[in-house]
N, C-alpha and C positions, 0 to 999 in steps of 0.2 A: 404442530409446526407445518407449514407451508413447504414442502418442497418441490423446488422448481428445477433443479437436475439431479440426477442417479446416476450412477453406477459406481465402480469400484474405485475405492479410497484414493488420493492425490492430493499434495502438498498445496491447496489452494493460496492464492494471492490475491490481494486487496490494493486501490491505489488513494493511498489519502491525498488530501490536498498540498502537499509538497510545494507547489513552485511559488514563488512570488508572482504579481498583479503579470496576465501575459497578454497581447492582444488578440482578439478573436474575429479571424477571417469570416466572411460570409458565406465566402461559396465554398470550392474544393478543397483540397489538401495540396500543399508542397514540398514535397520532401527535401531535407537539408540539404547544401550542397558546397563544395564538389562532394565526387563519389559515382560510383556506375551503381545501376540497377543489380538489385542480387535475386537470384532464381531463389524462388522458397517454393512449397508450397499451396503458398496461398495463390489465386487468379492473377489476372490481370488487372482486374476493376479492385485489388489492394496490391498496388505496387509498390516495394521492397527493398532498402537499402541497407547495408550490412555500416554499424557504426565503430561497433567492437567487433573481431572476428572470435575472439577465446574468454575465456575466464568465466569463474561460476560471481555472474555478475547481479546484483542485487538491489534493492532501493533506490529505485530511478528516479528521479528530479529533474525535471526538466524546466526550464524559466524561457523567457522570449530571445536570450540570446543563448544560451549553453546548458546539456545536459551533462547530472551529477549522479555519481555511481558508487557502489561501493562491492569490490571485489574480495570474495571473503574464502576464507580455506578452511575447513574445519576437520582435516585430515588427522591433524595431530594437537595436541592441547601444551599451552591454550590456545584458542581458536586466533587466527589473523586477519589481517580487514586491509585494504590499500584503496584508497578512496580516488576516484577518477573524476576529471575534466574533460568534456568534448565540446568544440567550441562551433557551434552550427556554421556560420558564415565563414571561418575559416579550414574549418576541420581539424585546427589544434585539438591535440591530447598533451595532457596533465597528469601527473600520477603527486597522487601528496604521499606524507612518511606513513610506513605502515606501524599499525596498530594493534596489541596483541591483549586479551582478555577472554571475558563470554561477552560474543557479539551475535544478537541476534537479527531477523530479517525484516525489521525495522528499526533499523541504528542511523539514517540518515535522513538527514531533512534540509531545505532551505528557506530560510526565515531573518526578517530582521535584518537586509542585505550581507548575512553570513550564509555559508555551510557549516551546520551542525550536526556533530558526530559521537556519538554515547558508546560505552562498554560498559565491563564488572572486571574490578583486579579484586580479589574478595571482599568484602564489604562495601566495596568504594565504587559507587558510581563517576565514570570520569568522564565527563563532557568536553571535546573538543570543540570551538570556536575557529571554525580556517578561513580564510580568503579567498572569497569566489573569485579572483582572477585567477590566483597559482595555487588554489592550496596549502598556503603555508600556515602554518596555526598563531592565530591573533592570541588567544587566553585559553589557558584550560582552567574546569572549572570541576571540584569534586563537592558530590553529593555521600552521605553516608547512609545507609539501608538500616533498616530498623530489625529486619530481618523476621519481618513475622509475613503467615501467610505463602513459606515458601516453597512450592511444588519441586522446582529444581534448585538447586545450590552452585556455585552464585546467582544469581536470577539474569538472564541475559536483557538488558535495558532495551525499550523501548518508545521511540520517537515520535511525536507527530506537532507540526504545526497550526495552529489556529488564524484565521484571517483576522486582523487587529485587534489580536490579541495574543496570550503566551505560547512561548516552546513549552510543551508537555514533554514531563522524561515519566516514566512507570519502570521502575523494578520492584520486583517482590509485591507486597500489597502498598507498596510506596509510591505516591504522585508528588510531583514535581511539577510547581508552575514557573516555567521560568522567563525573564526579562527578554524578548528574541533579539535587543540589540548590545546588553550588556551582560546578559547571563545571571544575571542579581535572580534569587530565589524570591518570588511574591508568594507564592503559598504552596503548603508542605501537606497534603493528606493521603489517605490511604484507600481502597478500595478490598475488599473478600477477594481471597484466593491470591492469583499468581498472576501479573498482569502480561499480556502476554502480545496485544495487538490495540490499538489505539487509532481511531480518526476523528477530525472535528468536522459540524456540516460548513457548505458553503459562505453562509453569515456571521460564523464564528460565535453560534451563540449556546451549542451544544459540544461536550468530549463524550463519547464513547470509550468504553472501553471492555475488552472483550478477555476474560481471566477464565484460568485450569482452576479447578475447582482442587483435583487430587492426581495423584498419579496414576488412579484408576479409571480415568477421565472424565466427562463433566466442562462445562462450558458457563460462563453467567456474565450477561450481557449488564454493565452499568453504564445510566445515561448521566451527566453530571454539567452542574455550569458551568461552558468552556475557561471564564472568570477567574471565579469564586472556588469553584470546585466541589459547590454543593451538591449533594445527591439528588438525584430529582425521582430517577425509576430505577429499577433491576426484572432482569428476567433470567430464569433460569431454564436454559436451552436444553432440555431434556436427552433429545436426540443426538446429541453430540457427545461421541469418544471421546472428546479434547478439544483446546481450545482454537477457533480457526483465525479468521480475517474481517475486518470489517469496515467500511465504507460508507461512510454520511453521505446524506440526500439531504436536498434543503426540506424533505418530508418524513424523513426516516433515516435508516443505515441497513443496505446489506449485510449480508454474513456468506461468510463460504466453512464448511466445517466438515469432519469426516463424520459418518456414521455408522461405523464397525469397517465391513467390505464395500461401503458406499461413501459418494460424497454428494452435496448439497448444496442450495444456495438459493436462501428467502431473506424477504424484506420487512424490518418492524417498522414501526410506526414513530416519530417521535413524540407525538402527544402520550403515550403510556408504555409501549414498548410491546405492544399486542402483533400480533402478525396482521401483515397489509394480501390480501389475494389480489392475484393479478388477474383479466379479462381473459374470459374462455377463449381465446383464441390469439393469448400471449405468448412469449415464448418459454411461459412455466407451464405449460401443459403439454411441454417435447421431455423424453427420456433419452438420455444419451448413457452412452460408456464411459466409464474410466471418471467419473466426478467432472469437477467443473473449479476453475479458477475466473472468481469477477474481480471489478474494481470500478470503480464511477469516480471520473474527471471532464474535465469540459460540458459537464450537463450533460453524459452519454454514460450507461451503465455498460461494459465490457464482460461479454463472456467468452468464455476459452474453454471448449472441452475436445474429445479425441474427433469427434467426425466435423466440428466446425467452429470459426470464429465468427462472432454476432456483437454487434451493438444494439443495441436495446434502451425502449425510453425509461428512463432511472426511477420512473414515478411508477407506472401501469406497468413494467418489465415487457413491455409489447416489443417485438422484433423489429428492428427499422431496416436492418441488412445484415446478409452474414455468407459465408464462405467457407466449402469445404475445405478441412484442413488434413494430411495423413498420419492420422493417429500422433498425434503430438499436443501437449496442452501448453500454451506457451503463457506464462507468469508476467505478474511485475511489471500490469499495463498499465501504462498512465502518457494521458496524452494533455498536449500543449500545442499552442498555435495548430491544431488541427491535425496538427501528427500524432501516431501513437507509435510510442518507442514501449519497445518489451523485451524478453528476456526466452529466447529460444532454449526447448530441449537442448540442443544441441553446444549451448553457452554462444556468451557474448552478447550483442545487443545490437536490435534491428529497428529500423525508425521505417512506416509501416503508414500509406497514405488511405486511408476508410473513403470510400466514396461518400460522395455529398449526403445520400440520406442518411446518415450518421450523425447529421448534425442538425437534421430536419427537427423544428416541433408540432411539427402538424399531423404526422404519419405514426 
């Protein structure tokens, strides 16, 4: 396996393709507005505006007009969720009803002109259907687990959208293709092990899906027709403790994963699921501290580790720009119209302007 950052283990994050169709500026970034400039950090040349100040905020979505969140507590069992509204041009917030089950850190997506929302009440996977103006819930819709394949009990559900084509739900060794405008179930199959993180590529023509093998940990990457849900590859991630994060490329899918006291983060292939090497003078040939959290959106592959943040080309992993950061690895990047909103150490949620060669494909 290909690693392209080191060091000591961290809850890496991945940003699937979430939003619905959004437009794509040419030149710079602009950040939302109203709102003052927030001191982070990061430089000047990624300027900073604070969206959320609190909460251990989660599965960001962002669409052309409004970012969608999901604030989750897992203090006490069973876990809770309160799903959030930020409405860019006006800076409305939204909170919908809260939600209580196994909610895992990818339970939210936008698809199908809804927000869709999954947990576990035991067996029962519960899909909500809410109203991207206010959140209010259109349909809920329940799925039943088969319960085979299961690392943890209840299996905390897992989300991710396909571009024209289904909502994907995974619990347990259980996939779910479902209708993204009526929730109607088109196909029901299963995958090894315990599903645990899910993205589809940009053409909606591949689902990944990235399962815990055991509780002794173990990783195994299946590649499948976004579709049909036929199998196509598998790989078994050797090097990984457990199951991490993963991220389609219109040529592959990242991975972010732990690897005992280390963490990670290489590129497969999608024609067989082999490892892709990135150019001697990418930014997989830097070692950093503390792991590393990616994610690819906008055509831009996202790293986040303790001495810096970098964008990087999704294909070659080559460096296009990047920013020392103080020991912080910040999650839950995914950008839209040219911003990237994420999820600070610190909590709550920062919408975060990349200088233009972030967006370059020439460099």
């Amino acid at each position: 396996m290909t690693v392209l950052l080191v060091g000591c283990s961290h809850r890496p994050a991945a940003a699937p393709p979430r939003s619905t169709t959004p437009s794509h500026p040419t030149t710079s970034s602009s950040l939302p507005q109203p709102g003052a400039e927030t001191s982070t950090s990061l430089g000047p040349a990624w300027p900073t505006r604070t969206i959320v100040s609190s909460g251990d905020d989660e599965d960001l979505a962002p669409t052309s007009q409004a970012l969608y969140w999901l604030n989750t507590s897992t203090t006490s069992s069973p876990d809770t969720g309160v799903p959030g509204l930020y409405e860019l041009k006006t800076a409305r917030q939204v909170e919908g009803a809260q939600v209580s089950g196994q909610i895992s850190q990818e339970a939210l997506t936008v698809t199908g002109g809804w927000v869709w929302l999954a947990f576990a009440q035991a067996t029962t996977v519960v899909v909500e259907q809410l109203d991207p103006d206010g959140l209010a819930r259109h349909a809920v819709h329940h799925l039943i687990e088969t319960g085979s394949g299961q690392v943890q009990y209840p299996p905390a559900p897992v989300v991710t959208a396909t571009a024209g084509g289904p909502l994907w739900v995974g619990a347990g060794s259980d996939l779910w293709a479902l209708n993204p405008v009526t929730g109607e179930v088109e196909v029901h199959t299963s995958t090894t092990g315990q599903a645990a993180w899910m993205s589809t590529d940009p053409a909606g023509a591949f689902l990944y899906v990235v399962s815990s093998r055991s509780n002794s940990g173990g990783e195994l990457v299946t590649q499948l027709d976004a579709h049909s849900g036929r199998l196509l590859h598998s790989s078994n991630q050797q090097f990984a403790t457990g199951a991490g994060t993963a991220a389609a490329t219109a040529g592959g899918v990242w991975l972010s994963y732990r690897t005992g006291m280390a963490g990670a983060a290489s590129e497969l292939s999608s024609s067989n699921l082999s490892d892709v090497l990135p150019p001697q003078n990418g930014f997989g040939t830097l070692y950093q501290m503390m792991g590393v959290a990616s994610g690819v959106s906008e055509g831009v592959l996202w790293l986040s580790s303790e001495p810096s943040l970098t964008c990087a080309d999704p294909t070659s992993g080559q460096a296009r720009a990047s920013e020392a950061v103080a020991n912080e690895i910040i999650n839950d990047m995914v950008a839209a119209d040219h911003v990237l909103y994420a999820s600070p150490p610190s909590g709550g949620i920062v919408a975060i302007a990349p200088p233009a060669a972030c967006w370059s494909t020439t460099g």
